[in-house]
N, C-alpha and C positions, 0 to 999 in steps of 0.2 A: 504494500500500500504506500503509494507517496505521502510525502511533506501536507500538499494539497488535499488529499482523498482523508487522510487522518485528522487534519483540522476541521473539514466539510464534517465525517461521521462524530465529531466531537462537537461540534455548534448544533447540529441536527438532536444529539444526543439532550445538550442543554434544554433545547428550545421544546423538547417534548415533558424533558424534567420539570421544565415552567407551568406546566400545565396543571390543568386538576387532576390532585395526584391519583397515583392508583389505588391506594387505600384508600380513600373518599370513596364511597358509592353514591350514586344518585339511581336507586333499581328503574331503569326507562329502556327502551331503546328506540324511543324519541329521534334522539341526537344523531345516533350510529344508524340508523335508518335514513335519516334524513342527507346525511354525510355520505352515504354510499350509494344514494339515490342520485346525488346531482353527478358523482363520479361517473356514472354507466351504471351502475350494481358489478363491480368488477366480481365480483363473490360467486356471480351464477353462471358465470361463463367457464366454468370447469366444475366436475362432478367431486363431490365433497364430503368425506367420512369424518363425524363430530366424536368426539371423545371427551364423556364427562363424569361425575362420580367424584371423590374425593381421594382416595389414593392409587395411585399408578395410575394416574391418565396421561403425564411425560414420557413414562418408559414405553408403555404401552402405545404412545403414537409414535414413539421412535420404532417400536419394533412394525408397526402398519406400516410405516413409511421405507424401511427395507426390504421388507416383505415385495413391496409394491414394485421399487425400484430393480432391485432383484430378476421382475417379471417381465422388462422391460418399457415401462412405465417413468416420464418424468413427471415429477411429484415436488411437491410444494408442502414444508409442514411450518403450522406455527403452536409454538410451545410458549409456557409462561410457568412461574417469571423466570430471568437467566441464571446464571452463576458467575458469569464474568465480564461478558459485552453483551449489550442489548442485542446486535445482530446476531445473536440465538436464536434470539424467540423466532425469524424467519430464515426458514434454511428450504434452500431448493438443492433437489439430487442428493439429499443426508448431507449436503454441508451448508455452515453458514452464510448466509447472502453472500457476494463477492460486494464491497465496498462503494464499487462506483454504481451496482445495479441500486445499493439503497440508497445510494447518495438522487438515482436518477427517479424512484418510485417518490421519496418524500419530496422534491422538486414540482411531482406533478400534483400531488397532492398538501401543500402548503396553504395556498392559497383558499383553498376552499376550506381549511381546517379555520383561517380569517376567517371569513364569510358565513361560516356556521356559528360562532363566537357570540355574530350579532343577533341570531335569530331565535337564541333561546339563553334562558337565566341563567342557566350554568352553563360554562364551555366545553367544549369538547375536550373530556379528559386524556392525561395519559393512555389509558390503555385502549380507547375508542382511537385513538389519533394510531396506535401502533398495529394498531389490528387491520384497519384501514389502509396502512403503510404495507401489510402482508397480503391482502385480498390486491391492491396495485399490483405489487411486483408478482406475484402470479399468472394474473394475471399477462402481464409484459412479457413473462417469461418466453412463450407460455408453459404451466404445467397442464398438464391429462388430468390430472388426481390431485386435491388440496385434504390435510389431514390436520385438522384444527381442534387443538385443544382449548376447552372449554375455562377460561379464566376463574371464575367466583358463582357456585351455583348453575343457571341453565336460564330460564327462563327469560330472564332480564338480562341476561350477559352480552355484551358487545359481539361475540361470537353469534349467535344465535339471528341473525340475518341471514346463515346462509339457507341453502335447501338443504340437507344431507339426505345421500342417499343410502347413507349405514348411520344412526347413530349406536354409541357403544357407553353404555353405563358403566364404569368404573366401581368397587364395593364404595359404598357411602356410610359416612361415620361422621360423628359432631365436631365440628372445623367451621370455622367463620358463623359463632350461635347468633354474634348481634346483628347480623344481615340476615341469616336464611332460617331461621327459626330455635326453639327449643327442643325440639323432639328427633327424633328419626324421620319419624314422619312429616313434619312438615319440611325439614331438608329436603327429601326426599320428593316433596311435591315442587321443591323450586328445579330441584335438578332434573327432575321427567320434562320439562320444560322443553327439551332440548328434541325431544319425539314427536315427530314428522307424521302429519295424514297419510298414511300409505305407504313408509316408512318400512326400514328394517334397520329392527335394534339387536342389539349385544348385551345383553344383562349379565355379569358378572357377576358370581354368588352374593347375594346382601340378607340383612339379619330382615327377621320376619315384616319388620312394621318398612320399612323402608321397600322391600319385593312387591308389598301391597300395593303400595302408590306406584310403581313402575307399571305393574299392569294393571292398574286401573287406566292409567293413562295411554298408554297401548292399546288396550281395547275401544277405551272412546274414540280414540283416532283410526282404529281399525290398523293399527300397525302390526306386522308380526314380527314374532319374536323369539330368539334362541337364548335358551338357559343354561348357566353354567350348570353341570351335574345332570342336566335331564336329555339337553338337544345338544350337546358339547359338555367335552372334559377333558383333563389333565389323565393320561390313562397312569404315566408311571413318573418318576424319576428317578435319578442316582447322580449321586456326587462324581464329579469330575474334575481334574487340574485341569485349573482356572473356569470354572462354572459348571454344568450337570450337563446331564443328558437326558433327553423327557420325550415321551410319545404323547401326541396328544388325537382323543378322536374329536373330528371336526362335524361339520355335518352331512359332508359327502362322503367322505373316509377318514381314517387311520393313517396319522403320519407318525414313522417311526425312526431312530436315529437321528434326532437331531438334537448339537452340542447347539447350547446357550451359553455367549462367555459372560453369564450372569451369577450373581448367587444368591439364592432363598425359596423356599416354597412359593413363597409369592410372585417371584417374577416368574417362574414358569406358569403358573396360572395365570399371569399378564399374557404370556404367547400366546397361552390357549386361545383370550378372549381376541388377541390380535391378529390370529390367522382362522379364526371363523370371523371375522368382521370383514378380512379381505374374501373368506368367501361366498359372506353374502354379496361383498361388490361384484363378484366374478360368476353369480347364480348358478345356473347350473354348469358353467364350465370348467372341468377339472381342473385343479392346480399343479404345478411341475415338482413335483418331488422334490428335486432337487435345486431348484429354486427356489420353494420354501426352507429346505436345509442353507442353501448359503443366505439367504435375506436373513436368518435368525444369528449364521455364523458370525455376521457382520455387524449386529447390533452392539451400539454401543450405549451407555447410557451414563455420563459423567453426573457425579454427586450422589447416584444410587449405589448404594455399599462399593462404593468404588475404588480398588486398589491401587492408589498412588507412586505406593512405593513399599521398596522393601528394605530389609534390614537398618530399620526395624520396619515391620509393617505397617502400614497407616491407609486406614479406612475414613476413606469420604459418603457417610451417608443423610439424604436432607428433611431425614425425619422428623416434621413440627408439630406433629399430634402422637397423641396415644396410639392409635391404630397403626402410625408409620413406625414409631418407636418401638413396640411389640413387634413387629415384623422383622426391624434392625436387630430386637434381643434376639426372637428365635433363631436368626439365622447365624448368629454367632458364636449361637451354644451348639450349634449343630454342624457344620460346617465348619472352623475354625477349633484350631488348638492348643491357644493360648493358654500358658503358664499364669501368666498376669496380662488381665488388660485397664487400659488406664484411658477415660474418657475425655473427651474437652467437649464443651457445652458451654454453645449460648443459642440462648430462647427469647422468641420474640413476650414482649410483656402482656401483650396481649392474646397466648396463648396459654395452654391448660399446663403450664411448667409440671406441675405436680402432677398429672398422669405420667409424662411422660418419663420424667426421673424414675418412678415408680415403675417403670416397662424397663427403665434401664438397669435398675439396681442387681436385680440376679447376675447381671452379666459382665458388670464394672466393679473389678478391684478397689479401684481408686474414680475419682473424678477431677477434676480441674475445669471452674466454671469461669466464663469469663465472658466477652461483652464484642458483639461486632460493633461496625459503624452507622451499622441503622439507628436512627429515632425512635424506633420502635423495641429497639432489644431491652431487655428486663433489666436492670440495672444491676453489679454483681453482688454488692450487697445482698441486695433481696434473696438472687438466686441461688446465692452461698446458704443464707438462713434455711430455706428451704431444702437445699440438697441436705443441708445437715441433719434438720429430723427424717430424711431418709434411710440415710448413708451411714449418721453416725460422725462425727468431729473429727473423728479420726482416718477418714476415709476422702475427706474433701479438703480441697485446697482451692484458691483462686488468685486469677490475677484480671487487672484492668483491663487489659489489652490482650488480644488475641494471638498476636504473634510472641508475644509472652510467654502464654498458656502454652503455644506450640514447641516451645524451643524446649520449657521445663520439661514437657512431657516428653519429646524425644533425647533428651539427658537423661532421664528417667527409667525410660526403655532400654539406655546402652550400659546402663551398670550392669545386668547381670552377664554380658557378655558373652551368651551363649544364641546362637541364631534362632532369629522368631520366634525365640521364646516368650516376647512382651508385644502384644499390640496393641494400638493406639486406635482410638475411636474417632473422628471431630463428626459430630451434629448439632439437632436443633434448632436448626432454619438452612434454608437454601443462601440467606447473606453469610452466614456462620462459614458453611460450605464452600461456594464462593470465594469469596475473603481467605479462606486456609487454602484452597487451590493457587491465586497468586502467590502468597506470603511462601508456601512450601517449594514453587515450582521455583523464584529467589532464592531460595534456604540452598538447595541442593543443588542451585547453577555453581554457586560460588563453591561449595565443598569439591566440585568437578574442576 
């Protein structure tokens, strides 16, 4: 990237920051309707698989999106939020935008992002302005296939303009209560939001009260629908260097031998749901075996238990709820064979701290709590007090700063001197995540 093209995606960067943020919700789609109206409807001009649910909707549309790509297919995904550059969230062919296609999508779409400002009380936020920016360069592309994860909810979500022609439920658990409700259930009715009159959905297993509202809403709209466990499933798996090996039956057939360089139960039931949602896109026409074995080979998924590095080992995972957090434990007791392992945590303040510690505690030796750069993050004070009536005084430690917390814990890990014997956690939030992916990938340029 030039001098030029860097300062352009860093003023671009700004000027969306200025906006209404992305935590701000105003629940409409007023705005982004209106916004994508006077564009053309860039959104409808290519066939579009919705991905939403609360956890693994990022993996899970990384793994559609290779699945797709794999098959021949140029493909357009937009993911949220990033980990390190905003030109994450839009990636055409499994990589990030190329610099000057965003620098040429938000050019064409500037102006009009003006001009919508004036015609309603709130402006057009952050995440309507970015998602906007992603339906553009898809269009321009062009892609064949847009694979859009679903931001906050369903209903009301900026996403939720397009047509899809697969949506794919995600399992749904309590994450963002002050927006989408107190219960299961009424989550659950903001996130069916996203099911299409005529539609075909992807229901991923969900606890009773939440499976209710998906088909009720399914049925009103007369959509049909594949269930994990009933019309699809996980047939097997088994542990494998560097991630498992899983069969899964779909709804045409049984596909069999394919490595995921992933690791947890969970992400191989993310495949499941994400190669029966390609094949509802591809109905009845069979899929290539072996084309589904390399699109899985090839998935990558940064910030999801993700192995950074070794000696000592260190896991990036961007577990913010209980439900991610538990997923994070199990798979570390299960997979992983660590002597000691010693966690870094920070958590945004505004999530359920306390489930999550409490998912973590079986699994962490020790802890090290500490604090990213967001606004948002718990303060460490707090989060320390709290680890402690977990953990126990003796079990927690903290520092201000995160690259702090990192450097202790990996001095930590190298006293007992014996290989992999000590691994290192960082979660908590995707900026936590984030944040220790630059800070480490420094750390360990200079040691080289």
């Amino acid at each position: 990237m030039s001098a030029d093209d860097n300062a352009r995606v860093d003023a671009i960067e700004q000027a969306l920051l200025a906006r209404w943020p992305e935590t701000r919700i105003s629940p409409t789609l007023d705005r982004i309707a209106a916004l994508t109206d006077i564009l053309g409807s860039p959104q409808l001009t290519y066939p579009t698989i919705h991905v939403g649910g609360t956890n693994g909707k990022t993996t899970t549309s990384r793994m559609i999106d290779s699945l797709l790509f794999e098959m021949g297919l140029r493909t357009g995904r937009f993911t949220s939020p990033h980990l390190e550059s905003y030109l994450e969230r839009i990636s055409i062919n499994g990589a990030p935008i190329d610099p000057k296609a965003a620098i040429f999508a938000y050019n064409d779409l500037s102006a009009y992002l003006d001009l919508m400002d004036t015609k309603f009380e709130n402006p057009i936020s952050f995440f309507e302005a970015i998602t906007a920016m992603a339906f553009v360069a898809f269009a321009e592309h062009p892609v064949d296939i847009a694979i859009i994860e679903v931001g906050m909810g369903g209903q009301w979500d900026a996403t939720n303009v397009v047509d899809a022609d697969v949506s794919v439920l995600m399992p749904i658990g309590l994450d963002h209560m002050e927006y989408l409700g107190n219960t299961l259930g009424e989550i659950a009715q903001t996130k069916a939001g996203i099911i299409k009159a005529g539609g075909f959905i992807v229901m991923a297993e969900q606890k009773p009260e939440a499976a209710k509202e998906l088909l009720r809403r399914a049925a009103e709209v007369e959509a049909d629908i594949a269930r994990e466990g009933i019309e699809y499933s996980l047939d097997s798996r088994a542990i494998a260097v560097g991630g498992q090996m899983i069969s899964i039956n779909g709804l045409n057939e049984k596909y069999d031998e394919i490595f995921l360089p992933l690791h947890g139960r969970h992400q191989a039931t993310n495949a499941a749901s994400a190669l029966v949602a390609v094949e509802a896109f591809f109905g009845e026409q069979a899929l290539d075996p072996d084309a589904v074995r390399a699109g899985f080979a090839n998935v990558k998924s940064p910030g999801r238990c993700e192995v950074i590095h070794r000696d000592p080992t260190i896991i990036l995972d961007a577990a913010h709820n209980p439900h991610g957090a538990q997923a994070l434990s199990q798979t570390l007791a299960s997979e992983f064979t660590f002597d000691d392992t010693i966690g870094v945590v920070g958590i945004f303040g505004d999530k359920d701290a306390q489930g999550i510690l409490q998912s973590l505690e079986p699994v962490l030796n020790s802890i090290i709590v500490t604090s990213s750069s967001s606004p948002r993050a718990m303060p460490v004070k707090e989060l320390e007090s709290l680890a402690i009536k977990i953990f126990g005084a003796d079990r927690v430690f903290s520092n201000d700063h995160l690259e702090g917390a990192l450097k202790r814990a990996i001095d930590d890990a190298k006293r007992p001197l014996s290989d992999d014997s000590v691994g290192i956690v960082v979660t908590g939030s995707v900026v936590t995540v984030g944040e220790a992916r630059s800070i480490l990938r420094r750390f360990f340029a200079k040691e080289d």
